[in-house]
C-alpha positions as CSV (number, residue, x, y, z in Angstrom):
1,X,128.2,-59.3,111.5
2,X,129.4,-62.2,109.3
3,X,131.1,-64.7,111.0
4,X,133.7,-64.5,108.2
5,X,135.1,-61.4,110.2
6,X,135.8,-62.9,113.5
7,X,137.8,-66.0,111.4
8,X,140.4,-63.1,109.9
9,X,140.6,-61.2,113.2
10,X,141.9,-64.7,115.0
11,X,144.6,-65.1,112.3
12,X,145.6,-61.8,112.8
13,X,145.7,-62.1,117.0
14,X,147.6,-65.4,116.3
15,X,150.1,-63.7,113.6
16,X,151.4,-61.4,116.2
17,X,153.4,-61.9,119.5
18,X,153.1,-58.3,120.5
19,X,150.5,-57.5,123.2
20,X,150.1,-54.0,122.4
21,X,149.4,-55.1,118.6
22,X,146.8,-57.7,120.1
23,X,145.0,-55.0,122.1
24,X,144.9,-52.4,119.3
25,X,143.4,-55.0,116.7
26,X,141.1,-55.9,119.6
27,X,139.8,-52.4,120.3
28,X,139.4,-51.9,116.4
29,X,137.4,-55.0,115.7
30,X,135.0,-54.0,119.2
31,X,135.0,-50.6,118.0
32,X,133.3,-51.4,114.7
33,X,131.0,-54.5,115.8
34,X,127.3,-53.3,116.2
35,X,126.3,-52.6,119.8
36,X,123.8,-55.4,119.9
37,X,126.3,-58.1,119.1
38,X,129.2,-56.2,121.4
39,X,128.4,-58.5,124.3
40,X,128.7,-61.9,122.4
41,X,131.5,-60.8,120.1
42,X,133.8,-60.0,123.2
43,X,133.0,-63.3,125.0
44,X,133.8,-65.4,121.2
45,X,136.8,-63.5,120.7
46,X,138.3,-64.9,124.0
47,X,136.8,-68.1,122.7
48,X,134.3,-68.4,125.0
49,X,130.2,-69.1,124.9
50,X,128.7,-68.1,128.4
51,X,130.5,-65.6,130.9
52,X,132.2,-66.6,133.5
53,X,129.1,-66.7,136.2
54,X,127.5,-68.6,133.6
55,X,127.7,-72.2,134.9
56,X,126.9,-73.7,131.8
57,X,129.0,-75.5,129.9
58,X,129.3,-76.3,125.6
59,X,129.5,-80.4,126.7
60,X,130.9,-81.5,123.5
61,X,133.9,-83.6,123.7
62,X,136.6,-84.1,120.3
63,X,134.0,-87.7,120.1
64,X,131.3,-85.7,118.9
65,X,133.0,-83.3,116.6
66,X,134.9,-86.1,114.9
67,X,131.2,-87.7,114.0
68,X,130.2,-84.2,112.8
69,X,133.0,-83.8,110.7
70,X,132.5,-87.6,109.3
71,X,128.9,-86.8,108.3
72,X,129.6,-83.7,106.8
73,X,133.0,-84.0,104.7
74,X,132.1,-87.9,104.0
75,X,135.6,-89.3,105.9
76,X,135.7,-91.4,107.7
77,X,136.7,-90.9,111.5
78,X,139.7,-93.2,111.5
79,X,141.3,-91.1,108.7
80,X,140.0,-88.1,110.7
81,X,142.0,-89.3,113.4
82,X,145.3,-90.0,111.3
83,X,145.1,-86.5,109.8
84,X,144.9,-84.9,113.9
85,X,147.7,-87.3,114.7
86,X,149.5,-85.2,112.1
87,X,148.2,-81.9,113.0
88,X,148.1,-82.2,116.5
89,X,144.6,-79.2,116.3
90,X,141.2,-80.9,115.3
91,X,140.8,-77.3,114.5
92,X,143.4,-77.3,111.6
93,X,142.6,-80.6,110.5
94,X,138.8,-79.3,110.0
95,X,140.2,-76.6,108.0
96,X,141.9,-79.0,105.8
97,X,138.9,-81.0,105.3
98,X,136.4,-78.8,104.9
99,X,139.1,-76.9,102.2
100,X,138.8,-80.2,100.5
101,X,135.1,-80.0,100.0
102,X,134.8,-76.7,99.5
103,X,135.7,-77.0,95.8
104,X,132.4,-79.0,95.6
105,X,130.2,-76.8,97.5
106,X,128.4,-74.3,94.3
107,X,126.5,-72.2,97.0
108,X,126.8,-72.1,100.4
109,X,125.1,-69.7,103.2
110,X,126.7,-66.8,104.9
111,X,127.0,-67.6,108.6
112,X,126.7,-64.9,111.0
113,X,128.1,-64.2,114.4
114,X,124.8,-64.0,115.9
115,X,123.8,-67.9,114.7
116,X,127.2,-69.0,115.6
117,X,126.2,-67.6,119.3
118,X,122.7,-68.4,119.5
119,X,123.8,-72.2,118.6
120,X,126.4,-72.3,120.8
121,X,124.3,-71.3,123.2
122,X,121.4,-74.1,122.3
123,X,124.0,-76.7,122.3
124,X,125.0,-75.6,126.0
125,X,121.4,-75.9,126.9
126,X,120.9,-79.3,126.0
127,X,120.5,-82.2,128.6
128,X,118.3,-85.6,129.3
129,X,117.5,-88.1,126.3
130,X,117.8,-87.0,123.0
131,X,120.3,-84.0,123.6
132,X,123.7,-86.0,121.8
133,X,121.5,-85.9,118.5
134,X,120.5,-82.7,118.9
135,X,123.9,-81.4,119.5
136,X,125.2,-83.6,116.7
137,X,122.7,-81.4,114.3
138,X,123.7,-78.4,115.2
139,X,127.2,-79.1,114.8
140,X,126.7,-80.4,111.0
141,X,124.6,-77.3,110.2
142,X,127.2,-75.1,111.7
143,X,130.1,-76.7,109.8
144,X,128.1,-77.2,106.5
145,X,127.7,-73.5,106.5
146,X,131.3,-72.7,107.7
147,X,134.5,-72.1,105.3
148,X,137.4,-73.9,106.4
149,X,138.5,-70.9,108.5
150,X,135.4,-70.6,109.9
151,X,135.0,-74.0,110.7
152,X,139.0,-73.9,111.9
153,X,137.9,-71.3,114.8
154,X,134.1,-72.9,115.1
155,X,136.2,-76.2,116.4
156,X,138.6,-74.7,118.4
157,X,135.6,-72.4,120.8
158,X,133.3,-75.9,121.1
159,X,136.7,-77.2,122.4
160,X,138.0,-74.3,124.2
161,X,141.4,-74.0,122.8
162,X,141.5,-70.9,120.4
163,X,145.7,-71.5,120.3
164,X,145.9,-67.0,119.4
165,X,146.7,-65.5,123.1
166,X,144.1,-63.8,124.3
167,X,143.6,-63.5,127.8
168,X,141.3,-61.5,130.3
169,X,143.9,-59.0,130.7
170,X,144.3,-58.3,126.9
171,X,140.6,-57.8,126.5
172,X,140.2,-55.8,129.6
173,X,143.1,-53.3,128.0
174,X,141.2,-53.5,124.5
175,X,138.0,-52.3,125.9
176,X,139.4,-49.6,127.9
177,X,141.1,-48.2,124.6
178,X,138.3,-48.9,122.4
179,X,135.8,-46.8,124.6
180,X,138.0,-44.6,126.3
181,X,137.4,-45.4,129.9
182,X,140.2,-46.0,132.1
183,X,141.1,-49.4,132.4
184,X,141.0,-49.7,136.1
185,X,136.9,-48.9,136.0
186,X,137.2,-51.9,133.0
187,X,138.6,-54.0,135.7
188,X,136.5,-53.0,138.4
189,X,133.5,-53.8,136.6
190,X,135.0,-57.5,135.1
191,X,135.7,-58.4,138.6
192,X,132.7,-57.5,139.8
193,X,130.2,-58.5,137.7
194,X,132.4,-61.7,135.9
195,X,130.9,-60.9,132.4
196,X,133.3,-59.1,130.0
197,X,130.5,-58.6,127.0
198,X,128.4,-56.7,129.8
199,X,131.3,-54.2,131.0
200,X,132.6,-53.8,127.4
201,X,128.4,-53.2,126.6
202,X,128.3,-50.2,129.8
203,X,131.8,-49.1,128.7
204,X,130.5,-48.2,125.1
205,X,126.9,-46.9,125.6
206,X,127.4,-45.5,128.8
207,X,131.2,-44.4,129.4
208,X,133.2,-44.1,132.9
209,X,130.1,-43.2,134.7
210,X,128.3,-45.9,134.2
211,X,131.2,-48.1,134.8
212,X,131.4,-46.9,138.1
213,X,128.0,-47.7,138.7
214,X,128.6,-51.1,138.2
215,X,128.8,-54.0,141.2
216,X,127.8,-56.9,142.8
217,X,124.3,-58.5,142.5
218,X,122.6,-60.7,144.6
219,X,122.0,-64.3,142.8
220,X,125.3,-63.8,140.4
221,X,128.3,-65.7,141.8
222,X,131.8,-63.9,142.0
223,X,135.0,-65.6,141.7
224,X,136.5,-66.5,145.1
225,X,139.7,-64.8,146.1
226,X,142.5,-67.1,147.1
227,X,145.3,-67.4,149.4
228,X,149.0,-68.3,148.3
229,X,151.0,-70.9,150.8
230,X,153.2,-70.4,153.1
231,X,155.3,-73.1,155.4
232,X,154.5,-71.9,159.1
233,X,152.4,-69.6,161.1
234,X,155.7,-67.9,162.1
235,X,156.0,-67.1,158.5
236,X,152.6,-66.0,157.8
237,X,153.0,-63.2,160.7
238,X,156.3,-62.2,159.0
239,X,154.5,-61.8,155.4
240,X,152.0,-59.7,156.8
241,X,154.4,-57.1,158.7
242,X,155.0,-58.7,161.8
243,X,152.1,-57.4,164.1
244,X,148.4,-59.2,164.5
245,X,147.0,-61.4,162.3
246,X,143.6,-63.4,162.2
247,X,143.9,-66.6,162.2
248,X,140.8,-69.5,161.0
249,X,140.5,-72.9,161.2
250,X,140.9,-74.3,157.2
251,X,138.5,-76.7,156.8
252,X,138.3,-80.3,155.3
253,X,135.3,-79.2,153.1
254,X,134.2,-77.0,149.8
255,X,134.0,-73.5,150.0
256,X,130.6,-71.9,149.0
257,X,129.5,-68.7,148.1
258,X,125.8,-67.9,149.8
259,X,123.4,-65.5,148.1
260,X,120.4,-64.1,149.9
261,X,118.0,-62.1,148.0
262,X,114.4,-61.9,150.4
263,X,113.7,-65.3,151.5
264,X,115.5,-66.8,148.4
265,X,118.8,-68.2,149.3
266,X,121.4,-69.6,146.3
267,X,124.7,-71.7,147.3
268,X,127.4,-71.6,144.3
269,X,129.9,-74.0,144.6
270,X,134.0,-72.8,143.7
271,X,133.4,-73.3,140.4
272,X,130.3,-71.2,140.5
273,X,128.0,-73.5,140.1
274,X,124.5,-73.8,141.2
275,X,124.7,-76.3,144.0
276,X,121.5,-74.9,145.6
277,X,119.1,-77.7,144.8
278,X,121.3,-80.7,146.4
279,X,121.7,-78.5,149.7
280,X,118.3,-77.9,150.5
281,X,117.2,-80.5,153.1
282,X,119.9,-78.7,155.8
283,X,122.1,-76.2,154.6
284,X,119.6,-74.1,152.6
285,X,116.9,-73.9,155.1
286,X,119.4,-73.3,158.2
287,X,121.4,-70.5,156.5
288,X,117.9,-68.5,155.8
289,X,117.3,-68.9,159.3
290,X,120.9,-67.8,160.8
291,X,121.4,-64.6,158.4
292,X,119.7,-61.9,159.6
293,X,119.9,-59.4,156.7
294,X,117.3,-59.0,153.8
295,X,120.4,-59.1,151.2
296,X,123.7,-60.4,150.8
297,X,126.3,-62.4,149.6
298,X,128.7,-64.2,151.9
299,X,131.4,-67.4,151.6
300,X,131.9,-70.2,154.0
301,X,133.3,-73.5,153.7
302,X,130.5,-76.6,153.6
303,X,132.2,-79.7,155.4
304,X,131.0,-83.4,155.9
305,X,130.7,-84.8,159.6
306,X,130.7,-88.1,160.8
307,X,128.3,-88.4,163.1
308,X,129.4,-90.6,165.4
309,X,132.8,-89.1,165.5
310,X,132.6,-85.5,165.4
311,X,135.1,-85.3,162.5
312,X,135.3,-84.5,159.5
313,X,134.0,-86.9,156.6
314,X,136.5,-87.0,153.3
315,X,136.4,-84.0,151.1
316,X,135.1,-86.7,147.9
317,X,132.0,-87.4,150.3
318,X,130.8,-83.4,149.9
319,X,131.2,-83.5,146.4
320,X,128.6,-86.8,146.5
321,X,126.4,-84.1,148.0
322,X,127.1,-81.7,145.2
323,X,126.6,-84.1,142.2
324,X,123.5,-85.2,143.7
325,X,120.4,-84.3,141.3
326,X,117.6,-86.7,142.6
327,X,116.8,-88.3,146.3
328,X,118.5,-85.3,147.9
329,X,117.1,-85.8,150.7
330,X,118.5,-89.7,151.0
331,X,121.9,-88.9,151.1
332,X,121.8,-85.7,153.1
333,X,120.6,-88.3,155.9
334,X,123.8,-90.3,154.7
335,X,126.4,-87.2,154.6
336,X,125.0,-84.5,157.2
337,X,126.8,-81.2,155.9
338,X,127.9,-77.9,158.2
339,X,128.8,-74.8,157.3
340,X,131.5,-72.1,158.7
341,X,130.7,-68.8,157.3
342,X,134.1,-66.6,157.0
343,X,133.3,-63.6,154.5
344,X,130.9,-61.2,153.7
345,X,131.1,-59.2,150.7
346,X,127.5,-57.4,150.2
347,X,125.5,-56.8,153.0
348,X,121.6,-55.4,152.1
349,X,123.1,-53.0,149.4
350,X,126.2,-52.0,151.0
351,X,129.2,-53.2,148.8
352,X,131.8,-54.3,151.5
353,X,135.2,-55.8,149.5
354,X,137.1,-52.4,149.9
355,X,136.4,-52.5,153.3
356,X,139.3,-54.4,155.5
357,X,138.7,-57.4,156.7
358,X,138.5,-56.8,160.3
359,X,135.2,-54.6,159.5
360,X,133.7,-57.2,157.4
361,X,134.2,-60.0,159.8
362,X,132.1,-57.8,162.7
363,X,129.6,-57.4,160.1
364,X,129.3,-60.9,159.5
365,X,129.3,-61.8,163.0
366,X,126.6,-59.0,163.4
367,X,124.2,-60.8,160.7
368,X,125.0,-64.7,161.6
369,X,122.9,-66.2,164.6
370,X,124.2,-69.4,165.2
371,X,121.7,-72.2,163.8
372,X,122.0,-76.0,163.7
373,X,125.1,-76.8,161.4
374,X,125.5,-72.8,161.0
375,X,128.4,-70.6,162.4
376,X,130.9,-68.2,161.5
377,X,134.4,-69.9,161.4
378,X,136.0,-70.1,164.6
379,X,138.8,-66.7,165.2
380,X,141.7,-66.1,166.7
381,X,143.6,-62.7,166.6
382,X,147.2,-62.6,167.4
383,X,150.4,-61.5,166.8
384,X,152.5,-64.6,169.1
385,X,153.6,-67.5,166.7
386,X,152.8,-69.9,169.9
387,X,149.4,-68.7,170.4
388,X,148.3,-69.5,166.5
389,X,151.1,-72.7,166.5
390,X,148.1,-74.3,169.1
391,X,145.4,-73.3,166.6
392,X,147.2,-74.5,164.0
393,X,147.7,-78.1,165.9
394,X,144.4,-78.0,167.4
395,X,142.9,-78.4,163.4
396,X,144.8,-81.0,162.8
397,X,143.7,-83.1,165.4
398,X,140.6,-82.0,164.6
399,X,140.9,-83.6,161.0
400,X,141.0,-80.4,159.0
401,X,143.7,-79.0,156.6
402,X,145.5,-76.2,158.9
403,X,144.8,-72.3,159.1
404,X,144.2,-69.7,157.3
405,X,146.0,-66.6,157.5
406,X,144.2,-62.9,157.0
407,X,145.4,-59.5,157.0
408,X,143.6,-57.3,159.3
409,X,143.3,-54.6,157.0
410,X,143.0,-56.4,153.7
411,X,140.5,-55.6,151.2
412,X,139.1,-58.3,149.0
413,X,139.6,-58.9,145.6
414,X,137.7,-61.6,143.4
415,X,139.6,-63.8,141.2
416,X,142.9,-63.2,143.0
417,X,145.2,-65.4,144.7
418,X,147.8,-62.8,146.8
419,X,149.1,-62.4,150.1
420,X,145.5,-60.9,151.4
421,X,145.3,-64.6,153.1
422,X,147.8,-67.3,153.6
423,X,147.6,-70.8,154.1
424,X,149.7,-73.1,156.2
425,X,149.0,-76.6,156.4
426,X,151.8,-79.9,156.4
427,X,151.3,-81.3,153.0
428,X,154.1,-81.1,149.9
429,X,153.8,-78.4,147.8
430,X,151.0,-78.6,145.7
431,X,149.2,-77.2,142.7
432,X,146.1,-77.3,141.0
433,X,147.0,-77.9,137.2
434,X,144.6,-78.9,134.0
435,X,145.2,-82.3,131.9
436,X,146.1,-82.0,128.7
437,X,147.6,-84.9,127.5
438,X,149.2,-88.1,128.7
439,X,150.8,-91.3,127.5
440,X,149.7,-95.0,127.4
441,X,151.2,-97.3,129.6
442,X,153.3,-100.6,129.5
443,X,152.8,-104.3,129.8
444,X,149.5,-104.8,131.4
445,X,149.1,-101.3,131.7
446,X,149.2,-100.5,128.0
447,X,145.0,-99.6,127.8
448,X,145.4,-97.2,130.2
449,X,146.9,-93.9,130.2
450,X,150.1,-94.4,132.5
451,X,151.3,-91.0,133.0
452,X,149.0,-87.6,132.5
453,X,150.9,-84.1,131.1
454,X,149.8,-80.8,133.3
455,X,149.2,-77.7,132.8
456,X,149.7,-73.8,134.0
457,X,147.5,-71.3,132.9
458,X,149.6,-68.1,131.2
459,X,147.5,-65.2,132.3
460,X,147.9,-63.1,129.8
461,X,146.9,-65.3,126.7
462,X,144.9,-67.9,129.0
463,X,146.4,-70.6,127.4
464,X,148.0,-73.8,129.2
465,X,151.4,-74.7,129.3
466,X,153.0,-77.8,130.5
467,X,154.7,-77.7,133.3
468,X,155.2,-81.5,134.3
469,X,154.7,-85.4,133.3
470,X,152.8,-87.1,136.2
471,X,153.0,-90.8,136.7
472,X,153.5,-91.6,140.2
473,X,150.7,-91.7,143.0
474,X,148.0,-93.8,141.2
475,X,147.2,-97.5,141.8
476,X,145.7,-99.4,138.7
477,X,142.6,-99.3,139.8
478,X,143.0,-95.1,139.8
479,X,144.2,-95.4,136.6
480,X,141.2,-97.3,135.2
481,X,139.1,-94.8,137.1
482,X,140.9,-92.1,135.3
483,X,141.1,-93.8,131.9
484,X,137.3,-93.6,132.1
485,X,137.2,-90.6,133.1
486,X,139.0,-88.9,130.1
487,X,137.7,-91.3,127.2
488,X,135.4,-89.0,125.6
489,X,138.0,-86.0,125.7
490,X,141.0,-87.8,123.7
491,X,141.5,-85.3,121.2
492,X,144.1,-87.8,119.0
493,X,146.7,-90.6,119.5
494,X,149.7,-91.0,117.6
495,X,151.6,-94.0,119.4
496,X,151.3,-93.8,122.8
497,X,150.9,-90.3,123.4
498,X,147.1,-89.1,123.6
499,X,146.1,-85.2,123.3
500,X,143.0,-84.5,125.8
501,X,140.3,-81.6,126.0
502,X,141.2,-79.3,129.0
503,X,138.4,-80.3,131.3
504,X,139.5,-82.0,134.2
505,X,142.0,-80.7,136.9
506,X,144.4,-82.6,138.5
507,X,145.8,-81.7,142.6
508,X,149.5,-82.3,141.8
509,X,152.2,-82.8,144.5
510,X,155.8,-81.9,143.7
511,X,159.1,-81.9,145.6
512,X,160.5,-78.5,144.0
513,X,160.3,-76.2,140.6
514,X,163.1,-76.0,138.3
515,X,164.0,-74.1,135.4
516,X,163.9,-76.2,132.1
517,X,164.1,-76.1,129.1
518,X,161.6,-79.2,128.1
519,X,158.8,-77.1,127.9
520,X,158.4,-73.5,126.5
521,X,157.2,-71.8,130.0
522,X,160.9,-72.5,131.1
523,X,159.5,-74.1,134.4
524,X,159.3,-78.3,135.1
525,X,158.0,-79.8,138.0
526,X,160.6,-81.9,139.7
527,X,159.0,-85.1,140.8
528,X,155.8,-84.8,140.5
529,X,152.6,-86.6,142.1
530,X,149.1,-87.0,141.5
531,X,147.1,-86.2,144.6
532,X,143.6,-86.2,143.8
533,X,141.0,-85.0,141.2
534,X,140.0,-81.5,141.5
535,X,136.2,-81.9,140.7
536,X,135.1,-78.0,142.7
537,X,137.9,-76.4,140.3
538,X,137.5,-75.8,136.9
539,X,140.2,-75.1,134.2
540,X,140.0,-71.6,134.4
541,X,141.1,-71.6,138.3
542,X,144.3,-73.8,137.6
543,X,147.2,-72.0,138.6
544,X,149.0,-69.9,137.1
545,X,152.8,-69.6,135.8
546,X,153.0,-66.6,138.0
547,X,152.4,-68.6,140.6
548,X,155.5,-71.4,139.7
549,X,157.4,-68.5,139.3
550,X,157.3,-67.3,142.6
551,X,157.2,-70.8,144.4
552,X,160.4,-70.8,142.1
553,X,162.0,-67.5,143.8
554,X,161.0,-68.3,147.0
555,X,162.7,-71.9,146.8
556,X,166.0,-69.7,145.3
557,X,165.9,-67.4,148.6
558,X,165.8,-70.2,150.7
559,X,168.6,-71.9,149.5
560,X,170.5,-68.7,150.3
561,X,169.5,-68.4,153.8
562,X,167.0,-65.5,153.1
């Protein structure tokens, strides 16, 4: 398949509004493509590379592609740059420049979907000395091959912002209807297995039967379900209909997802990530010993102690662990790591997220045998707002966040953030939210970005929208930090406004949501405050306007009194 075709079929899902036309042009285009590209051509029409288990990451920031573009088209990046000031898309701007050379180019190769991929892919697969000019060369042989609506769309995927509303849920539909299997089984298999290309791949060669074959697998990570908030324990009980409730410590730590496959054991970290190799001096080789099952996969939280005090170390100090890559073993001497186990999901070959909660949590308690810096998180089941009120106060003296909240008889559902769990803990509101812009800032200030615009992710097109300007909770010397930290992802400047890559998520702090107009979604954040850095979340597990909708509603019914 020529590359050519996926180029028309994004200007035709970004000329429509209508979701049901998106899906129908969808299922036509994954209807025709050939079965052995049907995997790759699902993931690139979402405008991604790898699937979502995949860890690996493109690694090419708008720096890179600007020096592409420059070697290839002969401008220089300084005009580059004027022309995305105007533009506001280093995708459309390549368009325009490569349309300008084009009437100088007397014979130029086809480029095919399947070396679009397969370079992509390289380019992910790049690290140590040597990989930026490696990366650099694959980019100008990409875009010297690519028309200017090819290279449009080639510039948007390395950046991950395809601007033509497609989301999970639109592609999920579009397989269903281009295979005709029901879309439940579609989503089913996505949430198990986090790879769309493999469920459309079952879906087409092997119908609703193998779709319901489909699950998890031992050594692939899942998405994490997640809990929305809630202001007290008293609440909590009421959300989940009033009778008893389990109740767990939420710890100050990173939550993990452990695969056991033999005597092989994997940690992935929230964003999925391989974390393995930094946790084996401790937590690798004392979660072998403690589970007593051949096969699973299971989730805990991995916290930071201080020795001397018991406590909890800061949350920044397990991430040190994380981004470790060499002298493991140095800093786990440094930053001694625990781990509460809470969930099991598989157990041997025994799928267990349709099972409730209280079931899973005996079968967990039934395959953990305590080990040094190993148990399963500490329980209490009750229906008395007092009784969980002294839980809830004993964590905080502890140094951890508060509880978490979980419905007896809750299934589990990757990927979801609903009322299966809640969480109570004393801090503002908050939400996780991706960068995507920001403005310079005054007097001495004026080198660094002052003030950061953030993010909500619309789940249905999987595009961000702004939701707030945040300027308030960083010192200068956070700002510095941060100015560094988003150099290489300024897409353009014009003034003092800066467009940045969506790579980075911020923890933002707010006082309430209101309905705007300012910004397309209709919602603004009033007041809000930069927390932290998010670095175990990527951009994918922002959250959501859903989500501000609903902290919106709820802040509605409690100004009436309900």
């Amino acid at each position: 398949m020529e590359y050519r075709e996926l180029a028309v079929l994004y200007d035709r899902l970004h000329s429509t509004m209508s979701k049901l036309e998106k899906r129908d042009i969808l299922a036509e285009f994954y209807k025709k493509t050939p079965s052995e590209e049907l995997g790759f051509v699902v993931l690139l029409s979402m405008g991604k590379v790898f699937p979502e288990w995949d860890a690996r990451e493109l690694g090419v920031g708008p720096k890179l592609l600007l020096e592409a573009l420059s070697s290839v088209t002969g401008r220089s990046g300084a005009s580059i740059e004027k022309m995305v000031a105007k533009t506001g898309d280093l995708g459309e701007t390549t368009e325009q420049l490569l349309a300008g050379k084009a009437q100088t180019t007397l014979f130029q190769e086809v480029l095919t979907v399947k070396r679009v991929y397969n370079t992509l892919v390289e380019i992910g697969e790049l690290e140590g000395s040597g990989s930026q000019e490696k990366m650099l060369k694959h980019l100008k042989g990409l875009l010297l091959a690519a028309s200017p609506r090819e290279g449009k769309y080639l510039v948007r995927t390395i950046l991950g912002q395809m601007r033509v509303g497609v989301g999970e849920g639109l592609v999920r539909d579009a397989i269903a209807a281009s295979f005709g299997v029901p879309v439940e089984l579609v989503e089913r298999g996505i949430m198990l297995t986090n790879d769309v290309g493999e469920v459309a791949r079952v879906a087409r060669e092997q119908g609703e039967k193998g779709l319901q074959l489909v699950g998890l697998r031992a050594g692939r990570p899942v998405k994490p379900m997640a809990a929305q908030s809630v202001r007290s324990v008293e609440e909590a009980i009421q959300e989940m209909g009033g009778g008893e409730v389990a109740f767990e410590i939420k710890f100050d730590g990173a939550r993990v997802q452990i695969h056991k496959l033999g005597g092989e054991l994997k940690v992935f970290s929230r964003r999925l990530e391989d974390v393995t190799h930094a946790l084996e001096p401790d937590i690798v080789p004392s979660v072998l010993k403690a589970l007593k099952v051949r096969k699973g996969i299971f989730e805990g939280e991995v916290v930071a102690i201080d020795t001397k005090t018991g406590r909890p170390r800061p949350f920044q100090d397990v991430l040190r662990r994380f981004r470790r890559k060499y002298r493991v073993e140095e800093i786990a001497n440094e930053i001694p790591l625990e781990i509460h186990l809470f969930e099991a999901l598989l157990y041997n070959s025994k799928e267990l997220i349709t099972l409730p909660f209280y079931e899973r949590r005996k079968i967990l308690e039934s395959v953990v045998e305590p080990d040094d810096g190993v148990e399963v998180a500490e329980q209490l089941v009750t229906a008395d707002p007092g009784e969980a009120e002294k839980l809830y106060k004993r964590a905080l003296e502890m140094g951890h966040e508060g509880v978490m909240a979980k419905k007896l008889e809750s299934d589990y559902f990757p990927g979801v953030r609903g009322k299966r769990w809640l969480k109570v803990k004393p801090l503002l509101d908050t939400l996780d939210l991706a960068v995507v812009g920001g403005f310079m800032g005054e007097g001495r200030r004026s080198e660094l970005i002052g003030s950061y615009i953030v993010a909500a992710m619309d789940a249905d097109t999987s595009e961000l929208e702004p939701v707030g300007r945040v300027g308030t909770g960083m010192d200068d010397s956070t700002l510095m930090e941060l100015t560094r930290l988003f150099d290489q992802l300024i897409v353009s400047r014009v003034g003092k406004e800066v467009v940045i890559q969506p790579k980075i998520v911020f923890e933002v702090g707010f006082e309430e949501v209101q309905r705007s107009t300012k910004y397309k979604c209709g919602y603004a954040l009033r007041f809000p405050r930069f927390i932290r850095v998010r670095e175990d979340k990527s951009v994918d597990q922002v959250d959501t306007l859903e989500t501000i909708g609903r902290i919106y509603e709820m802040q509605r019914g409690r100004r009436r009194g309900g």
